[in-house]
BATOR-557726 format. One record per residue: residue number from 0; chain; x, y, z of N, C-alpha, C in turn. Coordinates in steps of 0.02 Angstrom, whole numbers, plus 32768, in hexadecimal, padded with zeros to 4 digits. Atoms other than C-alpha are relative to their C-alpha. Layout:
// residues N
  drengu  rolo  n_c1  n_c2  n_c3  ca_c1  ca_c2  ca_c3  c_c1  c_c2  c_c3
     NUM     A     X     Y     Z      X      Y      Z     X     Y     Z
...
// end
This chain:
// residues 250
  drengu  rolo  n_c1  n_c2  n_c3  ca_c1  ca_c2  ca_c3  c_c1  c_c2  c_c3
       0     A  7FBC  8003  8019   5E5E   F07F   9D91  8015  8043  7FE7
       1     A  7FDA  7FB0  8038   5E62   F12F   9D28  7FF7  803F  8068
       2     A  7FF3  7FC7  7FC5   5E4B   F181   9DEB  803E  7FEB  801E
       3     A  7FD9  8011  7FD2   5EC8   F12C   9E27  8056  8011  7FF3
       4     A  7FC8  8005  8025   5F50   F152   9DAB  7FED  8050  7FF8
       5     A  8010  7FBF  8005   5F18   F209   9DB0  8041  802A  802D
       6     A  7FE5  7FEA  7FD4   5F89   F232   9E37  8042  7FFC  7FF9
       7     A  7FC4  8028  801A   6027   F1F0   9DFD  8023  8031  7FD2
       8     A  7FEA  7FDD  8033   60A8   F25C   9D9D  8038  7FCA  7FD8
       9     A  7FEF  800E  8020   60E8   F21F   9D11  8063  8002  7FED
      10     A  7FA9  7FF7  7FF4   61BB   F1F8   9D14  801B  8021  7FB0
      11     A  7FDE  8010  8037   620F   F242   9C75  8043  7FD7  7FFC
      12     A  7FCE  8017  7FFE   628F   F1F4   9C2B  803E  8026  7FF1
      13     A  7FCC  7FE1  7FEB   6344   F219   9C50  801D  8008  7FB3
      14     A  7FCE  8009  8040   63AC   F269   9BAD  802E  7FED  8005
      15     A  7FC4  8016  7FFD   6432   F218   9B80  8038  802F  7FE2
      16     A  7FBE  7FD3  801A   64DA   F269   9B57  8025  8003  7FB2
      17     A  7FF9  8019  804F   6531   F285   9A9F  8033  7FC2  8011
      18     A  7FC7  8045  8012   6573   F1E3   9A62  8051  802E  7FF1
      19     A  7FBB  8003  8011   662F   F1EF   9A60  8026  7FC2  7FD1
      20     A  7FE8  8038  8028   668D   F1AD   99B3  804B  7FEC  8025
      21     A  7FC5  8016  7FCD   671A   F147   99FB  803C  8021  7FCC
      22     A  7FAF  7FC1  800F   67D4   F1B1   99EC  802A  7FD1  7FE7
      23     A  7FC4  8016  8016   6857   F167   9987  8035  800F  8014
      24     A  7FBE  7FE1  7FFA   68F4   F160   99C4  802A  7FFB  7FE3
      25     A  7FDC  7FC7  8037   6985   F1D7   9986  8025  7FCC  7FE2
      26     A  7FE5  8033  8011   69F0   F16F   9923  8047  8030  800F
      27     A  7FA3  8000  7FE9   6AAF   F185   9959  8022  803F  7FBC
      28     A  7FEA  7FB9  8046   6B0B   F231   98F8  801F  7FCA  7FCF
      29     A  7FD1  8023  8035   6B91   F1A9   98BD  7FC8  7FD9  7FDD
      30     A  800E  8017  8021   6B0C   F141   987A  7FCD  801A  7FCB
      31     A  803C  7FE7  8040   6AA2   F1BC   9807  802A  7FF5  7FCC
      32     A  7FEE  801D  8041   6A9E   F1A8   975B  8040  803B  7FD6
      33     A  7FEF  7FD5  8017   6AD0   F249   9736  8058  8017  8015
      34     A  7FC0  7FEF  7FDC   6B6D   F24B   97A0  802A  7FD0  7FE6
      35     A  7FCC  801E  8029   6BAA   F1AC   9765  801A  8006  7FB9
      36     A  7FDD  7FEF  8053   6BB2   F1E3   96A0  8034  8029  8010
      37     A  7FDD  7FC4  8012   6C01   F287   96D6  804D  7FE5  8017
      38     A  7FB6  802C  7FE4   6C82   F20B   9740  8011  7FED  7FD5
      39     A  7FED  8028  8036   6CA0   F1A3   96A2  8026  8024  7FCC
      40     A  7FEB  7FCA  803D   6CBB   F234   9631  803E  8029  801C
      41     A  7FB9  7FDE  7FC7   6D33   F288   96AB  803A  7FCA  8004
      42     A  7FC7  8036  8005   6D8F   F1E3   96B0  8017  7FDF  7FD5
      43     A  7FE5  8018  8030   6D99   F1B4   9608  801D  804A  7FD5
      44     A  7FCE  7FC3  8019   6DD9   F280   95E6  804C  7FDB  8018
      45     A  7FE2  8009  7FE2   6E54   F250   9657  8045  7FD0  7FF0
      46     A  7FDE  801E  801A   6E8E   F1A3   9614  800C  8012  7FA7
      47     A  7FFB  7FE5  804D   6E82   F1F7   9559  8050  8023  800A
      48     A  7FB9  7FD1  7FF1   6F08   F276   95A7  8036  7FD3  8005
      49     A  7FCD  8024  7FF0   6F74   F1FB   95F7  801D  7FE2  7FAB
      50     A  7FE2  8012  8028   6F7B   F196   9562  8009  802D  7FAE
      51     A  7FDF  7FCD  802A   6FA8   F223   94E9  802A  8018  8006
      52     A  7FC3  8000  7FD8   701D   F25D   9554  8033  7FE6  7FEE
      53     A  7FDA  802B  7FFC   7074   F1C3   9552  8000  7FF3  7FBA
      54     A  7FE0  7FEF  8040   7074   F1C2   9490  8020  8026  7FF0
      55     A  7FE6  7FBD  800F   70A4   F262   9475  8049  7FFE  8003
      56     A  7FB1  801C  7FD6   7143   F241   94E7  802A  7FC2  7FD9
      57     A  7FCD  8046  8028   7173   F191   9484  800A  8031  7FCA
      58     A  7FE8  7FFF  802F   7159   F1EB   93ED  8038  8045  7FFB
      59     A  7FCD  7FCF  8015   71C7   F286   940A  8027  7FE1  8017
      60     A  7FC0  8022  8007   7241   F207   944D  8024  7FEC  7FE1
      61     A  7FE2  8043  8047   7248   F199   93AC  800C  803D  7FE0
      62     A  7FE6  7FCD  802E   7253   F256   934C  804E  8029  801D
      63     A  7FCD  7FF8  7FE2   72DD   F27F   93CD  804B  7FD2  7FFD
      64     A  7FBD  8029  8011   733F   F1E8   93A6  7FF4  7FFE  7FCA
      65     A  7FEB  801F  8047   731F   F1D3   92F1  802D  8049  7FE8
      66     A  7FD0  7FB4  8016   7364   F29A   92E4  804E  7FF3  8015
      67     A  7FBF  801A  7FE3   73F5   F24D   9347  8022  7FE8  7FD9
      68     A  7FE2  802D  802A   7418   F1CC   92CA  801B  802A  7FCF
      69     A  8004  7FC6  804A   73F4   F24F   9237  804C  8013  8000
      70     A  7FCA  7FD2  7FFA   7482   F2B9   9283  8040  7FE6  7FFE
      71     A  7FCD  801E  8002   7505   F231   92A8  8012  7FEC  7FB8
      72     A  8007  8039  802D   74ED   F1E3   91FA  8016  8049  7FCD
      73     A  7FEE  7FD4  8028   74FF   F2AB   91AB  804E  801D  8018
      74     A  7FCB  800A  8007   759B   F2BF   920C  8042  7FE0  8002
      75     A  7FE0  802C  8018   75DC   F229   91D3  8017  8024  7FD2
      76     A  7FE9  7FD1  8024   75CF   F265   9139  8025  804C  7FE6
      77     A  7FEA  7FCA  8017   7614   F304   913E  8047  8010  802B
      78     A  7FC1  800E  7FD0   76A9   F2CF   91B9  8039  7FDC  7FB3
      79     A  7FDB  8024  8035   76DA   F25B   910C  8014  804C  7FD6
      80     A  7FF8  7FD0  8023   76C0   F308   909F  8031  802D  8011
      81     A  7FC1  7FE2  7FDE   772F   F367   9111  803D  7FF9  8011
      82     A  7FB4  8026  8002   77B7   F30C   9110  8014  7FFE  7FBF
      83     A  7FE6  8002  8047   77CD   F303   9061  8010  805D  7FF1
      84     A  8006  7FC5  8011   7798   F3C1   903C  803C  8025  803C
      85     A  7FEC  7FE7  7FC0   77F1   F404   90D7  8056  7FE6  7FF2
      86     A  7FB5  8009  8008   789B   F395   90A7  8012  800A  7FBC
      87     A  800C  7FF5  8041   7887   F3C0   8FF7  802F  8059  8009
      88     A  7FEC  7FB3  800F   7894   F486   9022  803E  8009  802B
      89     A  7FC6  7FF9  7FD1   7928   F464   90AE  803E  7FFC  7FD3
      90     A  7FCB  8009  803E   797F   F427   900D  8027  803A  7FCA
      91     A  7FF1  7FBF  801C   7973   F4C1   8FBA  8017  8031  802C
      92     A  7FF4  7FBC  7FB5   79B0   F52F   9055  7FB7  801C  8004
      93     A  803D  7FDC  7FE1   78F8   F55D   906C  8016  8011  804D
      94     A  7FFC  7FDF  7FC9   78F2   F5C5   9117  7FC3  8001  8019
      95     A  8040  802C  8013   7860   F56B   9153  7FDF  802F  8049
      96     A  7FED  7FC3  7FD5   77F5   F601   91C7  7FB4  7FE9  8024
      97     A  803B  801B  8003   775E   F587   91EF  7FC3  8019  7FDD
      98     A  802F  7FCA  804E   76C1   F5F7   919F  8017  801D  7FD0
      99     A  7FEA  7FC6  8022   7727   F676   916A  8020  7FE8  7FCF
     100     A  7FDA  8024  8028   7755   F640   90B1  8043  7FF5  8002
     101     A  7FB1  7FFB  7FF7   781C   F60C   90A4  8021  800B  7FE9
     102     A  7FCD  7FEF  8030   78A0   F661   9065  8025  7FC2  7FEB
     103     A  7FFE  803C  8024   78D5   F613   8FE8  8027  8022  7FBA
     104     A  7FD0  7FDC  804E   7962   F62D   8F3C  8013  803F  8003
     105     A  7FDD  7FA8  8013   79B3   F6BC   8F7B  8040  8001  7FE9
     106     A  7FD5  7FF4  8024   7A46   F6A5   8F2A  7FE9  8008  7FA7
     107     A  800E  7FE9  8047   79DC   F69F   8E7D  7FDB  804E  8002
     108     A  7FFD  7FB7  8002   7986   F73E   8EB8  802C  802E  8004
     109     A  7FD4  7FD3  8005   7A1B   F786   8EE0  8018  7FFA  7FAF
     110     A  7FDA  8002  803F   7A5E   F76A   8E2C  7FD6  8018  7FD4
     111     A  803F  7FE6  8025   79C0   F793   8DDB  7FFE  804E  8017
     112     A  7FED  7FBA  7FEF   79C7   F84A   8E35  801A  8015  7FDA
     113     A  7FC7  7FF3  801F   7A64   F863   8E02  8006  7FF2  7FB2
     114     A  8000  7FF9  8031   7A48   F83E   8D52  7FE6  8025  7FD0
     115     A  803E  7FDC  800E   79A9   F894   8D44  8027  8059  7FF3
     116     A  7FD6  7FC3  8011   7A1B   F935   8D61  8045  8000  7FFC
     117     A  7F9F  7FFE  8035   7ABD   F90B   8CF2  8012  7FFB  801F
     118     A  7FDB  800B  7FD6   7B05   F8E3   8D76  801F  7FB7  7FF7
     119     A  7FD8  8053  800E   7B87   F836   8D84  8000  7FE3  8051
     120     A  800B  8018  7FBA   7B3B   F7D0   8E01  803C  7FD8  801E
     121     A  7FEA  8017  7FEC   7BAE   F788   8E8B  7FE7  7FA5  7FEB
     122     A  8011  8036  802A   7B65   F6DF   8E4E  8033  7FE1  7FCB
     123     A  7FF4  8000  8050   7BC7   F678   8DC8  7FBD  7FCA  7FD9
     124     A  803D  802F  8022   7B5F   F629   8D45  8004  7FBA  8020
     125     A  8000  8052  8006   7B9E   F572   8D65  7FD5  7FFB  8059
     126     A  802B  800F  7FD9   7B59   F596   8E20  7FB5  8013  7FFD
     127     A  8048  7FFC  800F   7AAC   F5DA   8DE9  7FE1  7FB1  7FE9
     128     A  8018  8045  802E   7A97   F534   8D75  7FFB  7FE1  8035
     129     A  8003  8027  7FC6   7AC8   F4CD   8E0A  7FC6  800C  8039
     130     A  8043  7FEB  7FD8   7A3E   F530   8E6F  7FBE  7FF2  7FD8
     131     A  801F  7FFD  801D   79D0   F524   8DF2  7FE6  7FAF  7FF3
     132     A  8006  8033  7FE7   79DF   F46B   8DEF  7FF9  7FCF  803A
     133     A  802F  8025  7FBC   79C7   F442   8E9B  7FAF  7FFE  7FFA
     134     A  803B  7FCC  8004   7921   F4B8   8E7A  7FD7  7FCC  7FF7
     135     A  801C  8022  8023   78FC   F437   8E00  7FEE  7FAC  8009
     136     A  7FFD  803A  7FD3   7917   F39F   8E69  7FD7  8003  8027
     137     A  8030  8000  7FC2   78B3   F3D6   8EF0  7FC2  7FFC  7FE4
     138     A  8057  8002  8018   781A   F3FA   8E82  7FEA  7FCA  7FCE
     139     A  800B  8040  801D   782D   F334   8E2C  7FE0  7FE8  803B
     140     A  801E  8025  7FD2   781C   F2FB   8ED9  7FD1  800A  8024
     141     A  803A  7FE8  7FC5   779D   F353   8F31  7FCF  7FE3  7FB3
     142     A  803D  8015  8038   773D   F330   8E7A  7FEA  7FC1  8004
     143     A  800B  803B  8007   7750   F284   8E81  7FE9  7FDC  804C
     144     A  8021  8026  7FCB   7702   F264   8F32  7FB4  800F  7FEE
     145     A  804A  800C  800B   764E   F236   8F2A  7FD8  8014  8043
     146     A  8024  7FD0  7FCD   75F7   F2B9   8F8B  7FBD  7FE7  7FEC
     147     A  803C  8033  8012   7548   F270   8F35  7FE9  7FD2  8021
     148     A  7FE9  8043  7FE2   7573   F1D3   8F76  7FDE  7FF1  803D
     149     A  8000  8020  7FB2   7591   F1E6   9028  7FC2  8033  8012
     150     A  8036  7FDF  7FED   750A   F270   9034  7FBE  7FC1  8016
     151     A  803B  8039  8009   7484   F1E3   8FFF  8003  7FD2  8027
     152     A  7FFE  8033  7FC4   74C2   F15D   9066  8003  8014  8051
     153     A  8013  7FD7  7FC1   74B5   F1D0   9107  7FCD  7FF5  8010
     154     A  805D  801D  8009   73F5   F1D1   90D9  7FFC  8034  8047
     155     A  800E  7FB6  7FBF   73FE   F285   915F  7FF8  8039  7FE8
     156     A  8017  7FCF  803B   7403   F2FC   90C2  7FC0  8014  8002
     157     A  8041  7FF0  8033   7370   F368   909E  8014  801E  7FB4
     158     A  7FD4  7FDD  804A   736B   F3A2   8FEE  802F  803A  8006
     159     A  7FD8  7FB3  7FF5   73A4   F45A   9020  804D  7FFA  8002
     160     A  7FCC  800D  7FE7   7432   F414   906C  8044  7FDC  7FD6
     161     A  7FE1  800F  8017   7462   F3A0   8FF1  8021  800D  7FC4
     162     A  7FEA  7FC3  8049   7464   F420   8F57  8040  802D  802F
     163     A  7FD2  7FBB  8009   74C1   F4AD   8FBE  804B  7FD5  801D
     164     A  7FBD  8039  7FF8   754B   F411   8FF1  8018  8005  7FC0
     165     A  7FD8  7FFA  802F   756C   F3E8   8F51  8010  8025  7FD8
     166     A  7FF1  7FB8  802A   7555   F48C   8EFF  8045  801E  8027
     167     A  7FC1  7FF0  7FE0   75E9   F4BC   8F7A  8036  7FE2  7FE3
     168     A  7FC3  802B  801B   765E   F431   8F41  800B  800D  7FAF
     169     A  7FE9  7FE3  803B   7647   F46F   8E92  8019  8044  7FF7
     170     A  8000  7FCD  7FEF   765D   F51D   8EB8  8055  7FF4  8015
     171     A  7FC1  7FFA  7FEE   7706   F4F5   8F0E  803A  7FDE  7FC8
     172     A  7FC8  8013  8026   7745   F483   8E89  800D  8019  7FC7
     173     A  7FF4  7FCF  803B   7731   F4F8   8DFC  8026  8042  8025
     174     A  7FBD  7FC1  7FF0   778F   F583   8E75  8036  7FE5  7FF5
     175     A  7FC6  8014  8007   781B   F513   8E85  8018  7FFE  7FBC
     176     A  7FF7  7FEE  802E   7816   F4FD   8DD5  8018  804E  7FE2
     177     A  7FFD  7FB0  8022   780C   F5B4   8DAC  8040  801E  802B
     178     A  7FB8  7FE9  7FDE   78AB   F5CF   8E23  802F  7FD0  7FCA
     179     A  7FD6  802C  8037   78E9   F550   8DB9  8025  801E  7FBE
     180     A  7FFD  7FF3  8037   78D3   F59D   8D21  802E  804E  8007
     181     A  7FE2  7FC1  7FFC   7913   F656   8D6C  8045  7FF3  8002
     182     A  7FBA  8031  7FF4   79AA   F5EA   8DA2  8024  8011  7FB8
     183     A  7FE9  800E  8058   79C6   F5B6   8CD5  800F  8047  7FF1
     184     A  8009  7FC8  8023   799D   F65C   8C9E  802B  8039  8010
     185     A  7FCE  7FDF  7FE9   7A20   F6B4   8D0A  8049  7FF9  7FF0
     186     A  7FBF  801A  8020   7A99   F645   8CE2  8017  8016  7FC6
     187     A  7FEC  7FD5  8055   7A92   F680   8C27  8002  8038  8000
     188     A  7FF0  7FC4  8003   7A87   F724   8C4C  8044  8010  800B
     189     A  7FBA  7FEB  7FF4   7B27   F733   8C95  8032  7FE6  7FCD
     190     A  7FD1  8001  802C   7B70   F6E7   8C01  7FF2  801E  7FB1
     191     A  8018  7FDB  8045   7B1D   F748   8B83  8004  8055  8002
     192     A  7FF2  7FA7  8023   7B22   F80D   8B40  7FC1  8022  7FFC
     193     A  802D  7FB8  8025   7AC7   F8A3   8B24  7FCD  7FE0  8007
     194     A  8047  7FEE  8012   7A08   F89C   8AF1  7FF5  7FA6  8019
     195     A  8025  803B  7FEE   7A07   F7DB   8B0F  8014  7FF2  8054
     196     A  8005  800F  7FA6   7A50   F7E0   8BD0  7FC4  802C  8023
     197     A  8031  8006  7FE2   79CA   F84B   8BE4  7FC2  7FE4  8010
     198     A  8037  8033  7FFE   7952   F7F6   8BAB  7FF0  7FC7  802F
     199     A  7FED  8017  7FEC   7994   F766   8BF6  7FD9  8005  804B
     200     A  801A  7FEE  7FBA   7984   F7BC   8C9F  7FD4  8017  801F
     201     A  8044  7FEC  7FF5   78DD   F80A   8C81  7FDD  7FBF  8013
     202     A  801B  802F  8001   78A2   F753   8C5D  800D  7FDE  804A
     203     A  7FF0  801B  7FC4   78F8   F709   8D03  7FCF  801B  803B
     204     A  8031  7FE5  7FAD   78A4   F78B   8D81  7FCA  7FF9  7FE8
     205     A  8032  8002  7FFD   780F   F77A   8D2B  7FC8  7FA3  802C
     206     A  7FFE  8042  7FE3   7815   F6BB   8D5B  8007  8009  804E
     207     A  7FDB  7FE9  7FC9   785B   F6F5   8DF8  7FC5  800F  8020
     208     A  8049  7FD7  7FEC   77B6   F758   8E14  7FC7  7FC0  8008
     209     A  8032  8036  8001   7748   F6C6   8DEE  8008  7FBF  8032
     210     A  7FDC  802F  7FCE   77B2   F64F   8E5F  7FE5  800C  8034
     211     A  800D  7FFB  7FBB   7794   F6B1   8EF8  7FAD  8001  8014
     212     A  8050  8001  7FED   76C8   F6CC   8ED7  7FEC  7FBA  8017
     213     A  8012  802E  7FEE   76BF   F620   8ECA  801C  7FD9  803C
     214     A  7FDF  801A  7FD2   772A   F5F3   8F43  7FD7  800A  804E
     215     A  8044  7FE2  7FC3   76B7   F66F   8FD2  7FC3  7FD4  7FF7
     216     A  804A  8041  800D   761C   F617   8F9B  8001  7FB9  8012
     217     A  8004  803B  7FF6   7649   F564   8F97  8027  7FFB  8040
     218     A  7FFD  8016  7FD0   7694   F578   903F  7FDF  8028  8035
     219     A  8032  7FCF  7FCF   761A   F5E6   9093  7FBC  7FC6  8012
     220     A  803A  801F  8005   7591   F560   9065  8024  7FC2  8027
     221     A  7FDB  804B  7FD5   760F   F4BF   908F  800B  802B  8066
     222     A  7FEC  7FF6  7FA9   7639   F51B   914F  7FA5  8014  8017
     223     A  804D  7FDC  7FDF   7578   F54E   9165  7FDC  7FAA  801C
     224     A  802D  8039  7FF8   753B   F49F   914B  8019  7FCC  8037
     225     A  7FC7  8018  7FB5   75DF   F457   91D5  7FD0  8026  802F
     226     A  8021  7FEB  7FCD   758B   F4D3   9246  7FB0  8002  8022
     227     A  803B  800C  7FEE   74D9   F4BE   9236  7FFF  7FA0  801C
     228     A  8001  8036  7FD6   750C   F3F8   9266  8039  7FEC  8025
     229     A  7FDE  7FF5  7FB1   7573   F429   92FE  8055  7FEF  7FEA
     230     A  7FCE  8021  8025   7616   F41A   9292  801E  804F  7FED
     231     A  7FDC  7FBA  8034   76AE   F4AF   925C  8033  7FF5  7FCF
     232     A  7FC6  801A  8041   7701   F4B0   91BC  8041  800D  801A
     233     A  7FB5  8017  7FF9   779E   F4BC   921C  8005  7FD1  8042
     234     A  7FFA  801F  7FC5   7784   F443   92B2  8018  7FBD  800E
     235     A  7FCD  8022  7FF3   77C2   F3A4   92E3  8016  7FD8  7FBE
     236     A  7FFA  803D  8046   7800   F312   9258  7FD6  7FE3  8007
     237     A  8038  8038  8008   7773   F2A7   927C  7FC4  8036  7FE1
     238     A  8041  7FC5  8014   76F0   F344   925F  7FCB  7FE0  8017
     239     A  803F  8022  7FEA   7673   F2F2   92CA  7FE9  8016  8041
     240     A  801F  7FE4  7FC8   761D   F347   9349  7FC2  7FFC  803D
     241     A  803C  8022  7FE5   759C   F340   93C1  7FCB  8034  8016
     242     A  803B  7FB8  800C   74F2   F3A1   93F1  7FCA  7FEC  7FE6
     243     A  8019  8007  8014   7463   F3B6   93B5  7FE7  8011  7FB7
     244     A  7FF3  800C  803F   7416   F3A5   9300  7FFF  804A  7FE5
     245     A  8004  7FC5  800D   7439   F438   929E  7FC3  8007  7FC8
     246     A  8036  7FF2  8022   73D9   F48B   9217  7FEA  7FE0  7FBE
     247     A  8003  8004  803C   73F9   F42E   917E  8000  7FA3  800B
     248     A  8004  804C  7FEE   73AF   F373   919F  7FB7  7FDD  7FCB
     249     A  8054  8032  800E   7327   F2EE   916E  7FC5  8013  8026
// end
């Protein structure tokens, strides 16, 4: 048996090859993980925008119409003020120049001049008094409207607005007054003498003087605040305008 197997070569055995781990396949771009967050996040930027956007827009609408309201509701009010103030100074021959303050008591300036240097104003007394009393008429009635009032019930006022309003209406009704008083004070001059007509006539222009400061002021501030809400102190009888809101609002 061991000769017989002598002769015989021996087979090796065949190697085998490397094992192969089995390949996963790719998973789809749209379906990685990583792609769908960055999709999600990209699409909820997206709807964040949109709907901000679309707030943004209502709410400068609702600030677009409530400024609307503001403005109709301030020149309401100041369509009522202008009509009073405005037919108030037509009464007095005011010479009404829209901004530009309005001439105004030139027949008491003229008499006041003319007294100031001894002179015998064209004027007589009984028409000074009579001027002097319109003066005094006009500045009961502009007093007795309730600028306060209609400001507040507007509810379009900011404070700024509603101080340099009525600081105006006082301002004008103490000029009229103080024309008033130059009025009086002229009148006696011309019927008085020596050391007291001057006096007299010193006292008048000095009134005279004070009339017109206040008079510039309280209508520099009343035509500023017409124009900042689209409105001119000499424009139509209704004084109601249109446009957008000016500077002096809620």
């Amino acid at each position: 048996m061991s000769i017989k197997n002598k002769g015989k070569t021996r087979q090796r055995p065949v190697s085998r090859g490397p094992r192969h781990e089995p390949v996963p396949v790719p998973v789809p771009f749209a379906r990685r993980r990583w792609v769908q967050l960055v999709s999600m996040f990209i699409v909820g930027m997206v709807t964040l925008s949109a709907i901000l956007w679309a707030w943004h827009g209502f709410q400068g609408y609702r600030s677009d119409d409530r400024a609307a309201t503001q403005l109709a509701g301030r020149q309401q009010a100041l369509g009522q003020w202008k009509a009073v103030l405005e037919a108030q100074m037509t009464a007095v021959n005011a010479q009404l120049q829209g901004e530009i303050p309005p001439v105004i008591g030139t027949d008491i300036s003229s008499a006041v001049d003319a007294l100031a240097k001894g002179q015998d104003p064209k004027a007589t007394a009984s028409d000074l008094s009579s001027s002097a009393d319109e003066f005094g008429k006009a500045a009961d009635a502009i007093d007795k409207f309730d600028l306060s009032g209609t400001i507040s019930s507007s509810g379009g006022f900011d404070a700024e607005g509603s101080v340099s309003l009525t600081s105006s209406k006082v301002e004008l009704v103490e000029a009229l007054r103080a024309y008033e008083q130059a009025g009086k004070l002229a009148a006696l001059a011309i019927a008085a003498n020596g050391d007291t007509r001057a006096a007299l006539a010193k006292d008048a222009k000095a009134s005279l003087a004070s009339a017109s400061s206040l008079l510039q002021s309280g209508w520099i501030k009343y035509s500023s605040i017409l124009t900042q809400n689209d409105m001119s102190a000499s424009g139509t009888a209704s004084g109601l305008g249109g446009g957008a809101p000016g500077g002096v609002g809620g």
